[in-house]
N, C-alpha and C positions, 0 to 999 in steps of 0.2 A: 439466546442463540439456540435456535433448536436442529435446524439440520448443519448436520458435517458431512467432510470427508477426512478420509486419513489414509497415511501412505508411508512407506518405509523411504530413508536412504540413505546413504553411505558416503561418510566423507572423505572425497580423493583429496585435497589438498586444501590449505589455505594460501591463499595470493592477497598482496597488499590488506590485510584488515578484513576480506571474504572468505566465508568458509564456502568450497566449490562440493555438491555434491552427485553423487548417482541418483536418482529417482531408479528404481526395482521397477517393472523390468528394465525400461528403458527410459532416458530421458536425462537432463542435469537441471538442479537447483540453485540458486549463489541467496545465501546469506549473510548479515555484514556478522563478524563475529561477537558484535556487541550484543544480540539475541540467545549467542548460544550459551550452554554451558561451560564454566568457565575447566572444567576440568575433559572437554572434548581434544579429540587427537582425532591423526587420519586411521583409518579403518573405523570409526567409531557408526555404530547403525542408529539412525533413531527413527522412534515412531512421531508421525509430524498430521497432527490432526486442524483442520482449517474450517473455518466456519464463517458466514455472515455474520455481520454487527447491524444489526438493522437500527439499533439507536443511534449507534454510529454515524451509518448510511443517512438519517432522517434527518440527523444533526447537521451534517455535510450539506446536503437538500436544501435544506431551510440559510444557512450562510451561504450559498453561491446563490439562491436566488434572492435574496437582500441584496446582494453585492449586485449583480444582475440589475435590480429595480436603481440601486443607486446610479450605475451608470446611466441609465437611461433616463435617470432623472436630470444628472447634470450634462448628460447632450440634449434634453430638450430643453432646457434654462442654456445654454450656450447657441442653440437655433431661434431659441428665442431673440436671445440680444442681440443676434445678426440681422432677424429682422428688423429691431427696432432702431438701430444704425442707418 
């Protein structure tokens, strides 16, 4: 992962299992709290750095266009058997 960004923010509350935050200057976040640290409370600031996964990404790529080819394979075998009906 070579380029980031990173940004501060501030957590106003947790609701249901989400911690809700302020993005600096302006803006809001929702994280589920199973991410955060377990010793987080409101007022708490953090520093939040995000980055591509590009193996990830390439990962992702390559399973959706399998899945993709498969469908397409069994609707051409299903137009198939239509015609041969």
């Amino acid at each position: 992962m070579s380029d980031t960004s990173s940004f501060h923010a501030v957590l106003d509350r947790i609701e249901e299992e989400v911690g809700i935050f302020s993005i600096e200057p302006t803006g809001k976040i929702e994280i589920p709290v199973e991410y955060l640290p377990s010793e987080i409370e409101e007022g708490c600031r953090l520093f939040i750095q995000v980055a591509i996964d590009a193996e990830g990404t390439q990962y992702l790529e390559e399973e959706s266009g399998k899945a993709i080819e498969e469908v397409e394979e069994s609707t051409e075998a299903y137009e198939y058997m239509d015609d041969v009906a």
